[in-house]
KEFI-411518 format. One line per field, with one value per residue: residue in three letters; x negated, y, z of N, C-alpha, C, O, CB in turn. Coordinates in steps of 0.05 Angstrom, whole numbers. Glycine has a CB too. Layout:
# residues N
r ALA|... $
nu X|... $
nv Y|... $
nw Z|... $
cau X|... $
cav Y|... $
caw Z|... $
cu X|... $
cv Y|... $
cw Z|... $
ou X|... $
ov Y|... $
ow Z|... $
cbu X|... $
cbv Y|... $
cbw Z|... $
END
This chain:
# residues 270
r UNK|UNK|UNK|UNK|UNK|UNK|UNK|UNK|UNK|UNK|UNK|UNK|UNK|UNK|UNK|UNK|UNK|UNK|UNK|UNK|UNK|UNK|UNK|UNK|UNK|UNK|UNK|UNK|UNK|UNK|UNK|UNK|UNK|UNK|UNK|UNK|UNK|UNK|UNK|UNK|UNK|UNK|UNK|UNK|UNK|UNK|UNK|UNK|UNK|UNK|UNK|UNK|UNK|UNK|UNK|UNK|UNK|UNK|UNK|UNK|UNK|UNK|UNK|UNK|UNK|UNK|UNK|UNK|UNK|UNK|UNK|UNK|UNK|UNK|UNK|UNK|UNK|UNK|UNK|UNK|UNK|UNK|UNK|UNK|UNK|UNK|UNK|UNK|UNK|UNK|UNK|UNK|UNK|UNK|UNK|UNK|UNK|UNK|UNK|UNK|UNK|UNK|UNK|UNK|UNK|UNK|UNK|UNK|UNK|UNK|UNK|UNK|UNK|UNK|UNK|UNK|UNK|UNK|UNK|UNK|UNK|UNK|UNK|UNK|UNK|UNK|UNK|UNK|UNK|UNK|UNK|UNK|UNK|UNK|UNK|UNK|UNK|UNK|UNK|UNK|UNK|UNK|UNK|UNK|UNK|UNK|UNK|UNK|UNK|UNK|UNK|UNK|UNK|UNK|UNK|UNK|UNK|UNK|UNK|UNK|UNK|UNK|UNK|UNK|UNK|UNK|UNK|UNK|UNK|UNK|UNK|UNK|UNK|UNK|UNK|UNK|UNK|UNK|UNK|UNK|UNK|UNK|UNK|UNK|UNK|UNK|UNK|UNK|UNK|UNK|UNK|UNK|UNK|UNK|UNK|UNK|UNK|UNK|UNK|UNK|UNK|UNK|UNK|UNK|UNK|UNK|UNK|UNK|UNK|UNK|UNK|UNK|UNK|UNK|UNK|UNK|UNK|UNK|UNK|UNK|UNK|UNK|UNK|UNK|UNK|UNK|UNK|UNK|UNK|UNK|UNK|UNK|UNK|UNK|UNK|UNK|UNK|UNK|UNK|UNK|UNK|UNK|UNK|UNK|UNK|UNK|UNK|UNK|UNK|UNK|UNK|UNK|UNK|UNK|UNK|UNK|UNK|UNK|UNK|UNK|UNK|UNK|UNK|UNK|UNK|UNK|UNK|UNK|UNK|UNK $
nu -99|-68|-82|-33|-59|-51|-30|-61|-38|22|82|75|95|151|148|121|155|201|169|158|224|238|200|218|276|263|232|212|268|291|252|256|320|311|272|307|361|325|316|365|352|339|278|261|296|270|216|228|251|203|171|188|189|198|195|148|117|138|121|64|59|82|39|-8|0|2|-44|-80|-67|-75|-134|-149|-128|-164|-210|-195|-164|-214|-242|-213|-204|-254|-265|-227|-238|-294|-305|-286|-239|-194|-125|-128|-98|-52|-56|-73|-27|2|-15|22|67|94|105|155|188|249|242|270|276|231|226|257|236|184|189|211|178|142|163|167|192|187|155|99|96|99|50|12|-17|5|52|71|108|167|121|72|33|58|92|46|28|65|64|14|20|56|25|-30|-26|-40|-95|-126|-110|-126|-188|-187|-196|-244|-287|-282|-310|-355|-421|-456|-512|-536|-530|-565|-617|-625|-630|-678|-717|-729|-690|-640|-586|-549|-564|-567|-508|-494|-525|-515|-466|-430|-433|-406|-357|-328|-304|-252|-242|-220|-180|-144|-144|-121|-67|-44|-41|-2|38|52|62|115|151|203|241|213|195|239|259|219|200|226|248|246|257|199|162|163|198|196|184|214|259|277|298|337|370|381|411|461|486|494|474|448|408|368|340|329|283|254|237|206|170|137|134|89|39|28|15|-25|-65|-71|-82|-142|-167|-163|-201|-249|-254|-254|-319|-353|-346|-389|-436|-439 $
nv -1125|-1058|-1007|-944|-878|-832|-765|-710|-665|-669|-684|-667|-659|-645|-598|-571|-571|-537|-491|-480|-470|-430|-388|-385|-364|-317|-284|-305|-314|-267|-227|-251|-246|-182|-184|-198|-175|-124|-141|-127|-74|-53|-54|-6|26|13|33|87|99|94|121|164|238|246|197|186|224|221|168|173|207|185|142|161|195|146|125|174|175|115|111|150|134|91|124|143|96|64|101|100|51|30|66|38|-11|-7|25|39|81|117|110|87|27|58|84|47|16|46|56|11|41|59|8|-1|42|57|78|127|156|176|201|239|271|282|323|357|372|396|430|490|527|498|468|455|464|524|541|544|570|553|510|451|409|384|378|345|343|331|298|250|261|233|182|169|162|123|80|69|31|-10|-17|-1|-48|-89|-87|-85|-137|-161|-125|-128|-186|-184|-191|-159|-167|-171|-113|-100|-123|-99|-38|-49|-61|-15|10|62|87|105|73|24|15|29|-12|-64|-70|-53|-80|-126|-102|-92|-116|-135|-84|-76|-97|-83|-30|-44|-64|-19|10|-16|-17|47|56|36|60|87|111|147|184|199|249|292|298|325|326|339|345|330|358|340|290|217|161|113|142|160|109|98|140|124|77|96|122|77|49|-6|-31|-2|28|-35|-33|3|-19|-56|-33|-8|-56|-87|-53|-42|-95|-102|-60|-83|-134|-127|-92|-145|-182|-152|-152|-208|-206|-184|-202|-260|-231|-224 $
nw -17|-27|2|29|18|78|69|87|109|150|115|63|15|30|55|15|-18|7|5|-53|-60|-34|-52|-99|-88|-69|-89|-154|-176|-169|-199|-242|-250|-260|-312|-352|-347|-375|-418|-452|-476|-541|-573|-597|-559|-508|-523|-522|-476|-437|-458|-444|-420|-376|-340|-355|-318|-269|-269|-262|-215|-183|-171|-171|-119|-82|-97|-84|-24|-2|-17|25|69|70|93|141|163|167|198|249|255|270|320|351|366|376|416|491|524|561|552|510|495|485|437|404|398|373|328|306|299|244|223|255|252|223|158|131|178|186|138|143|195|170|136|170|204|170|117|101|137|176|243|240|191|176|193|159|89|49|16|40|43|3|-42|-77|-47|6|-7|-11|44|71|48|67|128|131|105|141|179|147|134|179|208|180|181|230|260|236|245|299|307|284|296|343|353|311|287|331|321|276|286|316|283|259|227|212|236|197|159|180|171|126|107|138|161|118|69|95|107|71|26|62|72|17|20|60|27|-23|-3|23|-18|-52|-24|-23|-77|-84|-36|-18|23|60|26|-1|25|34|-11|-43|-97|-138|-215|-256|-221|-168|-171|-158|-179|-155|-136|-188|-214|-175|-190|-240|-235|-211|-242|-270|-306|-317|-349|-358|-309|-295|-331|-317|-277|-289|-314|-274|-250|-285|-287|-240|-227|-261|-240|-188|-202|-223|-170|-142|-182|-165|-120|-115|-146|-110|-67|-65|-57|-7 $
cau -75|-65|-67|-28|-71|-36|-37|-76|-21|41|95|65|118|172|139|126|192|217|158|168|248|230|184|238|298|267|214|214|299|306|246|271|337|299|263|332|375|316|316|386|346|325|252|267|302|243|194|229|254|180|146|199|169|207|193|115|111|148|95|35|65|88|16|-27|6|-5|-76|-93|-56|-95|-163|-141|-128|-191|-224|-183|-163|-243|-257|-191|-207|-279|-259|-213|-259|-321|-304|-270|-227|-164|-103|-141|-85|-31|-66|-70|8|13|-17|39|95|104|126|182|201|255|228|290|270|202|212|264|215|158|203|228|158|114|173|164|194|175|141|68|80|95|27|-3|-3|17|77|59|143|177|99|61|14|84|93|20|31|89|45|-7|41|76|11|-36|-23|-48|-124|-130|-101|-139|-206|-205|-226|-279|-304|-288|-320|-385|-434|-481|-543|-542|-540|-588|-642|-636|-647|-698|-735|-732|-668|-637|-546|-527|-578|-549|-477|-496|-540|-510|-437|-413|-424|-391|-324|-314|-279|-232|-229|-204|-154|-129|-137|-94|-43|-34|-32|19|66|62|73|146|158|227|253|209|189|251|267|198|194|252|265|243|252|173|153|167|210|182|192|239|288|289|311|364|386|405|433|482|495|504|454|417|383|343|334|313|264|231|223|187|146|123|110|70|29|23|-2|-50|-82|-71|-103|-156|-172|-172|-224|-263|-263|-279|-336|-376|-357|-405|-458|-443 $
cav -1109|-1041|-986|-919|-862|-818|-735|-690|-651|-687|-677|-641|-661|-635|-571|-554|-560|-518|-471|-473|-455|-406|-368|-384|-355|-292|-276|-312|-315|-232|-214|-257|-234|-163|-179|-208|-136|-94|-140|-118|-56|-66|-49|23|41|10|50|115|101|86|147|199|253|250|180|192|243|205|149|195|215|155|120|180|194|123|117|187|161|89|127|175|124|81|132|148|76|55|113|90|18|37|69|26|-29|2|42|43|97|121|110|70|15|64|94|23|5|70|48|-1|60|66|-16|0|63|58|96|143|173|181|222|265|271|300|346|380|385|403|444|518|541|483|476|449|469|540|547|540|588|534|493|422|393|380|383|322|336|317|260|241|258|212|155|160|159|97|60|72|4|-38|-11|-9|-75|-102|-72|-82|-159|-159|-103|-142|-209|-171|-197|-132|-174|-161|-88|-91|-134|-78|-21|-51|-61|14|15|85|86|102|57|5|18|16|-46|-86|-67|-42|-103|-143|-92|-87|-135|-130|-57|-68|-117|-64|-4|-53|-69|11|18|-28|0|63|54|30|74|108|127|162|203|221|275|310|305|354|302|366|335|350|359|326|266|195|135|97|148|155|82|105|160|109|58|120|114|50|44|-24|-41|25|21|-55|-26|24|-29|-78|-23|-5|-82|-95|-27|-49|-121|-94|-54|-107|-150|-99|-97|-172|-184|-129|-162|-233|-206|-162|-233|-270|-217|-223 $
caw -12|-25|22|15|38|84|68|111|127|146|103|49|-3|31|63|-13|-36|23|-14|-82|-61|-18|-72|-124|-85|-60|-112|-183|-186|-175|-219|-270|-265|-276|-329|-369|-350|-384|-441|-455|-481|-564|-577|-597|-538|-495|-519|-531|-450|-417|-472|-436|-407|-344|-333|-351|-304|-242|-253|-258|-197|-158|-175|-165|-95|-73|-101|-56|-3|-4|-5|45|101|69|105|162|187|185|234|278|267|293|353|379|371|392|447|513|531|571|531|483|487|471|411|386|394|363|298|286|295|213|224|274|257|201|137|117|200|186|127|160|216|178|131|185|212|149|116|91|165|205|271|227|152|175|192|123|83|21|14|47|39|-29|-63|-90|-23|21|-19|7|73|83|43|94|148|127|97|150|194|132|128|204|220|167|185|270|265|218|267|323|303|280|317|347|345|272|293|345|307|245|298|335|262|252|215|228|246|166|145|197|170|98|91|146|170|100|58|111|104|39|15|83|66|-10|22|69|6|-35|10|23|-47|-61|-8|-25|-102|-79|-24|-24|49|72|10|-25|31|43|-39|-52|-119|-174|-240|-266|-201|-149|-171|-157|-198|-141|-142|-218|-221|-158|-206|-264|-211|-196|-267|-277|-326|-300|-366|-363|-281|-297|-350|-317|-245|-303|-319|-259|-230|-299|-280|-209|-228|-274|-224|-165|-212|-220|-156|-140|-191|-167|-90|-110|-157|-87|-44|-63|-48|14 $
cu -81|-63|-62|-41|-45|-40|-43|-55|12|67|103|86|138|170|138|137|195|196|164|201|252|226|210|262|291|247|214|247|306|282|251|290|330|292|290|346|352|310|349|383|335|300|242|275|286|222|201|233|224|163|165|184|169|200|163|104|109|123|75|32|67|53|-3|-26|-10|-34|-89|-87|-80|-123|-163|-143|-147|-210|-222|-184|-187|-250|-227|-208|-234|-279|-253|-230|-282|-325|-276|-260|-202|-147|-112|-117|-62|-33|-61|-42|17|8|5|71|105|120|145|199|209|241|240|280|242|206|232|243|199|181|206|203|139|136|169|164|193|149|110|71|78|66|10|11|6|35|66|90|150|140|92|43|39|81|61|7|47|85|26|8|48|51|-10|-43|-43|-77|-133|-132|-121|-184|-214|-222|-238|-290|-301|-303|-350|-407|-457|-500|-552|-558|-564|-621|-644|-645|-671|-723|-736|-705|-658|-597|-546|-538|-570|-518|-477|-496|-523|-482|-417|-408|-405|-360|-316|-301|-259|-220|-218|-183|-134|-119|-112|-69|-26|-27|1|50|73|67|110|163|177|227|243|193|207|254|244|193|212|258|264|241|222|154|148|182|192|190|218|265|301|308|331|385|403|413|462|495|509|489|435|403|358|336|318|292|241|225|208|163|123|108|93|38|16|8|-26|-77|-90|-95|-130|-176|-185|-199|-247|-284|-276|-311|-366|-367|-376|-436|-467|-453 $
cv -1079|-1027|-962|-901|-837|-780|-724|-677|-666|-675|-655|-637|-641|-603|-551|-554|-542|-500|-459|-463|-437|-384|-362|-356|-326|-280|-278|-303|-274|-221|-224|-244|-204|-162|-182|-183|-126|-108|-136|-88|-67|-43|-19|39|38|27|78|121|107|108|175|210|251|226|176|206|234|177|150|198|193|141|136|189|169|113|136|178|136|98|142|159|93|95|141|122|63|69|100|63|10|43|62|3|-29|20|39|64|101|128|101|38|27|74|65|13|32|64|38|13|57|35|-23|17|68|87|124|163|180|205|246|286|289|320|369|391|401|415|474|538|519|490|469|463|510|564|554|554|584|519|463|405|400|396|350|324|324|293|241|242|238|185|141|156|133|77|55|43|-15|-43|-18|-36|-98|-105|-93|-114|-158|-144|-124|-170|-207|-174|-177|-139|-159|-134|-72|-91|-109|-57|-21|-52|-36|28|49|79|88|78|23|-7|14|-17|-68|-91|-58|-66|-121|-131|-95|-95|-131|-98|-51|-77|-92|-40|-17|-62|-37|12|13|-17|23|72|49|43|85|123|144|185|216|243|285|309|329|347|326|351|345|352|345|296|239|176|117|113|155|132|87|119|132|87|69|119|95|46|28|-35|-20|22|-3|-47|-4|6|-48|-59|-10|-32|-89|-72|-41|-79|-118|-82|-67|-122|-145|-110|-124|-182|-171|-142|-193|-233|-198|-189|-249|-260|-215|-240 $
cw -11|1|22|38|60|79|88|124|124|135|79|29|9|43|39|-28|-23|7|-27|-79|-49|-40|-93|-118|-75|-85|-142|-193|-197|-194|-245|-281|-271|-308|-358|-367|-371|-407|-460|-482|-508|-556|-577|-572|-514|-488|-520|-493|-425|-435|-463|-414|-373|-338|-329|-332|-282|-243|-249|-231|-168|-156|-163|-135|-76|-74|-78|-24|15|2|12|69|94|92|127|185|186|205|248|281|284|312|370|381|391|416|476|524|544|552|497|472|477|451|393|375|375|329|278|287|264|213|226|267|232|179|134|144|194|163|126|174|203|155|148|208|185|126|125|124|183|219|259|204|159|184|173|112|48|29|19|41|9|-51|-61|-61|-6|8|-2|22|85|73|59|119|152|112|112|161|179|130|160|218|205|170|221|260|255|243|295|328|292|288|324|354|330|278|305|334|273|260|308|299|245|236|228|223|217|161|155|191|139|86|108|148|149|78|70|101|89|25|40|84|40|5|34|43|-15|-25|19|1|-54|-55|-9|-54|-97|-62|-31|9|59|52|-1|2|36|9|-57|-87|-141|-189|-256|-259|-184|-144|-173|-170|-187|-143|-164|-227|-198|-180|-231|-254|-212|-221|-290|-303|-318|-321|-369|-331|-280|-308|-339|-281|-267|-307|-290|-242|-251|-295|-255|-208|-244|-254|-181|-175|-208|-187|-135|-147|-169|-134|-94|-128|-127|-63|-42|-57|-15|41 $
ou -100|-47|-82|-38|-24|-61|-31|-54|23|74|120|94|141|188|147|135|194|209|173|207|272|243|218|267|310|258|216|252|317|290|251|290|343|302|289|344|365|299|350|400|322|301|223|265|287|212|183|223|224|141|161|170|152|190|153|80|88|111|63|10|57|47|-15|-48|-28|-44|-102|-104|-95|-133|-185|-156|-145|-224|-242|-194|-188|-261|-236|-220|-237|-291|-259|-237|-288|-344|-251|-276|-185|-151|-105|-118|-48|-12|-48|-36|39|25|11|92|129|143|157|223|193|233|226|276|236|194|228|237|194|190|204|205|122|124|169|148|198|132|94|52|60|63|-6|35|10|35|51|86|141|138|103|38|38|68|61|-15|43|96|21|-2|45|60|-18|-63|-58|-86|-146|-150|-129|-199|-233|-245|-256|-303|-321|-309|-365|-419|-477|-514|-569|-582|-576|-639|-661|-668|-685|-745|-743|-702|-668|-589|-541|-522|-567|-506|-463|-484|-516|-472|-393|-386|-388|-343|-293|-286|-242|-199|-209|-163|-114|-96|-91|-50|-2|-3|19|70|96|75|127|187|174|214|257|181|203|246|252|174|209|272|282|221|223|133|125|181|175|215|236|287|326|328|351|407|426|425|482|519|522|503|412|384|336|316|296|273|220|211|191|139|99|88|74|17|-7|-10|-46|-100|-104|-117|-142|-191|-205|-217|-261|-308|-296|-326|-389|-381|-383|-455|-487|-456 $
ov -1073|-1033|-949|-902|-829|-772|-729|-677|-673|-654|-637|-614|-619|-586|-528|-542|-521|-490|-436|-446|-424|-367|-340|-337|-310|-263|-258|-289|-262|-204|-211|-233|-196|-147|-169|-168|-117|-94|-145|-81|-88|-24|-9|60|57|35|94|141|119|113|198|199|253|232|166|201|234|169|134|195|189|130|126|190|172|98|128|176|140|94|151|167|74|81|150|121|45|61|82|54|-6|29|66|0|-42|25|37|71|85|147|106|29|14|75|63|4|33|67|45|2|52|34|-41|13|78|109|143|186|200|226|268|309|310|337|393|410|418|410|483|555|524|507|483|475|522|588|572|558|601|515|453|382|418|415|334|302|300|273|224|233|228|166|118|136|120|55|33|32|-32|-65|-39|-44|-119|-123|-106|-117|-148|-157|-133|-176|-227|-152|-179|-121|-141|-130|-52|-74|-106|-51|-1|-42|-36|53|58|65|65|60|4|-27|-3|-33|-89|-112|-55|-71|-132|-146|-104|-81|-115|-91|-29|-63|-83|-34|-5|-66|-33|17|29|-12|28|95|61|42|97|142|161|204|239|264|297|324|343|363|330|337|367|351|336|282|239|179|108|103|158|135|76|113|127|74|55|116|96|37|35|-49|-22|7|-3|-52|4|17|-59|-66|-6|-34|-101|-81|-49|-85|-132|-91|-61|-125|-157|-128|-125|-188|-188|-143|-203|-253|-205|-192|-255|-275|-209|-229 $
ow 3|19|17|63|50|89|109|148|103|146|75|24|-3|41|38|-49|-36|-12|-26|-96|-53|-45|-100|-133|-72|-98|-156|-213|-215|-209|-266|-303|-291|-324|-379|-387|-390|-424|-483|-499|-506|-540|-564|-565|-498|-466|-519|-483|-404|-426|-471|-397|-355|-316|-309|-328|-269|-223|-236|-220|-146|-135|-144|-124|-60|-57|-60|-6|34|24|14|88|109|108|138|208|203|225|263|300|302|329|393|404|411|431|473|541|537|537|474|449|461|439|372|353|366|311|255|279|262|206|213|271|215|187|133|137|208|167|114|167|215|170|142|223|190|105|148|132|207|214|271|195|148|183|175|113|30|53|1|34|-4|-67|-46|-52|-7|13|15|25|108|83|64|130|173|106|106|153|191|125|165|233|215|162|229|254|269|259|308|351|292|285|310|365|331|276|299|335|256|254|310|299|222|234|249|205|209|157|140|200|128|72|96|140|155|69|56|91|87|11|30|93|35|2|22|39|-21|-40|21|-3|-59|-67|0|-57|-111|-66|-53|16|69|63|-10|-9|56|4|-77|-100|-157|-186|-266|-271|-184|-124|-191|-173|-201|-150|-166|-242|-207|-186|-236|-270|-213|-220|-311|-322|-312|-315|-380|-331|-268|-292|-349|-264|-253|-305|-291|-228|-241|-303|-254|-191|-239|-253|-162|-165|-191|-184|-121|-131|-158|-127|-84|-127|-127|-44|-19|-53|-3|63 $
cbu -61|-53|-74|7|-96|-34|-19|-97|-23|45|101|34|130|189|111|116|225|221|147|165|266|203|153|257|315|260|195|208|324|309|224|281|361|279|238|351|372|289|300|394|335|342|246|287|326|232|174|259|270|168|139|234|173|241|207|104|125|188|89|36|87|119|7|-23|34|9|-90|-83|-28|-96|-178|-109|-87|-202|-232|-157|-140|-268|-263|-149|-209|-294|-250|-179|-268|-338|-302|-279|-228|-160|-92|-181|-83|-17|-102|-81|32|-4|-34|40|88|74|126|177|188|285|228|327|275|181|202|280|202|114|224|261|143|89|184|195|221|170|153|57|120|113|19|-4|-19|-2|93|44|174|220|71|46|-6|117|87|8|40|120|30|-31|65|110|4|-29|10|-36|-130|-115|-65|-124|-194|-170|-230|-284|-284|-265|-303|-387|-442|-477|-549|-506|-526|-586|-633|-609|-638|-694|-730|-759|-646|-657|-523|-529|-609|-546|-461|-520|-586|-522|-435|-424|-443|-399|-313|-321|-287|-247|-246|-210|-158|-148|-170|-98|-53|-53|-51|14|66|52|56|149|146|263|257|197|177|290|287|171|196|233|306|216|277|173|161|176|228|180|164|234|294|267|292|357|359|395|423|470|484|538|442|424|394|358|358|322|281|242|246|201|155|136|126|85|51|54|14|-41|-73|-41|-101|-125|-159|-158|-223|-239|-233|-263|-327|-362|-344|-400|-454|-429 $
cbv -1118|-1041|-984|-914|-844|-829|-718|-666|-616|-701|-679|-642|-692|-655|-573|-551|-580|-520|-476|-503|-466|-412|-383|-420|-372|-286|-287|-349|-329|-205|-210|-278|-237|-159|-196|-235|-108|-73|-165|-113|-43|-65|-61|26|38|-4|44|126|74|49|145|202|283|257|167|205|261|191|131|228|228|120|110|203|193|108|124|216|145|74|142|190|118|87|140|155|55|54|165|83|-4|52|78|16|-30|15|78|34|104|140|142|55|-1|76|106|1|2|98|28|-35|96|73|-26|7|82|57|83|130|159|151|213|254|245|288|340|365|364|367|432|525|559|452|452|417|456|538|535|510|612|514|497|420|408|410|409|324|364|330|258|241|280|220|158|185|174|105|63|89|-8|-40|24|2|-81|-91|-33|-89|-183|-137|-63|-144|-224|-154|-223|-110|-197|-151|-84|-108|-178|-64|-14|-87|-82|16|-13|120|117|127|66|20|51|26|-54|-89|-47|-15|-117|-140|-70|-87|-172|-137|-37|-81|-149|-52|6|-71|-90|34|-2|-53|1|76|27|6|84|89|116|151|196|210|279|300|278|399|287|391|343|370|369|342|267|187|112|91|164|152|52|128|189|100|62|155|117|49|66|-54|-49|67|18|-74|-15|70|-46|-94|0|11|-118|-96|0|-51|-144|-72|-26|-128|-152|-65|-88|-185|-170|-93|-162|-264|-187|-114|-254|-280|-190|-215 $
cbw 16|-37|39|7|17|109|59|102|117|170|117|35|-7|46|76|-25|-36|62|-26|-105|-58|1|-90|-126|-69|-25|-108|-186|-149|-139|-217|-270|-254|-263|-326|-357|-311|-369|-444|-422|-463|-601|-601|-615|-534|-506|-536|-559|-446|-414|-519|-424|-418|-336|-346|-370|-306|-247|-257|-271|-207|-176|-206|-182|-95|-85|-136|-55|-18|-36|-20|41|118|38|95|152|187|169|240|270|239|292|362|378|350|375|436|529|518|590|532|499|501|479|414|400|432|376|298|293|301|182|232|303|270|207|109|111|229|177|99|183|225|167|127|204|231|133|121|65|170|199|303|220|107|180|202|104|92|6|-16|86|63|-34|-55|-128|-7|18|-72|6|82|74|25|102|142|101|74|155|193|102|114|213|214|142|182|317|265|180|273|332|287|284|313|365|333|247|302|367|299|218|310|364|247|232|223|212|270|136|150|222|183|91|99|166|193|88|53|145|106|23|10|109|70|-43|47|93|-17|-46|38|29|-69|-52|15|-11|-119|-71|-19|-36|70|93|-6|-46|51|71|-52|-48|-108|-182|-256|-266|-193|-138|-191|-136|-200|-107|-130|-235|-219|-129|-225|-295|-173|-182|-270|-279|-334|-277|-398|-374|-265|-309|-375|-320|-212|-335|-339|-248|-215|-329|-277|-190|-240|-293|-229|-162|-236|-216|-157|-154|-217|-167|-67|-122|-182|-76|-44|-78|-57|15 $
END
């Protein structure tokens, strides 16, 4: 007589339907129907749309922001994620809750907020004796702002699950602190610190709220890719709006991809 094995996890069938319609209805269904709007567009008008200058420019712009951005609080939220980890201090738990402010704190307020601080006659930008609001550095002030959480958060456990044997047994064998942080505590991150750099990335490639107002939206200048595709929304032009959000998630998967690779190639070194 037969006997039917039972699945490890109970009810796997029907868990991965609820799945697969899950993924379908919030993911596959709307980039599909994307990709169907921007084929609306013939071949010609494709490429003459994604080789305009203004559109080249805005994703030079949008990508290039997001990439400084990404490296920017690469190297920011490892010293936070270090501190709070490794040390004990007063007001060390509100620094931490503080991290996940960009989470809570709708976007569109945030990029009021630093405008009106890092602005020509605001209470910070008027210190400097360069324009920090409506420049490509604003734009990558209000990236780091709002991407910050993902490198940090991603970063503390590894640091916290670290075991400072490791550490001890490399100092005690003459090791000197970089040499400590190189060989032992940096292979360990690294992959946990692309995850964090790509998850900044990602978010601030798409970013709107809190960039279009500290970007001051200069056609050339200052305009970002999200509110280009707002602009021909406003227009009512959704096969060109579709066409230029395909070009930016084929862009963005390329260098996701990218990245991916890049982390399961330096895993196994570790």
């Amino acid at each position: 007589m037969s006997r039917r094995t039972s699945s490890v996890i109970p009810g796997f069938g029907l868990t991965l339907g609820y799945t697969l319609t899950y993924l379908a209805l919030v993911v596959l269904i709307p980039l599909g129907a994307m990709f169907l709007f921007s084929l609306q567009l013939s071949l010609e008008q494709w490429w003459n749309l994604i080789t305009n200058r203004q559109v080249l420019f805005s994703l030079k712009l949008s990508f290039g922001t997001a990439l400084a951005a990404a490296l920017l609080n690469g190297i920011l939220g490892t010293i936070i994620a270090w501190v709070l980890v490794r040390y004990t201090f007063p007001g060390r738990r509100i620094i931490d809750a503080m991290v996940d402010m960009p989470f809570a704190l709708p976007t569109a307020v945030a990029g009021i907020a630093l405008t009106a601080l890092y602005a020509p006659n605001g209470l910070i930008g008027s210190l400097f004796p360069f324009k920090i609001a409506y420049t490509p550095l604003g734009i990558t002030l209000a990236l780091v702002f709002v991407t910050l959480p993902f490198v940090v958060r991603t970063l503390q456990p590894v640091l916290a699950d670290f075991p400072k044997e490791v550490e001890e047994a490399a100092a005690c064998l003459g090791a000197k602190p970089l040499q400590v942080f190189w060989h032992v505590l940096l292979p360990s991150l690294l992959p946990a610190w692309i995850t964090g750099f790509a998850l900044a990335f990602a978010r601030g490639v798409g970013e709107y709220g809190s960039v279009v107002f500290i970007a001051g939206n200069i056609p050339l200048k200052t305009e970002i890719l999200p509110l280009l595709i707002v602009s021909k929304l406003d227009q009512y032009d959704y096969p060109s709006a579709t066409a230029i959000g395909v070009l930016m998630l084929v862009v963005s998967f390329i260098l996701l991809l990218l990245i991916n690779l890049l982390q399961r190639r330096i895993q196994p070194q570790i």
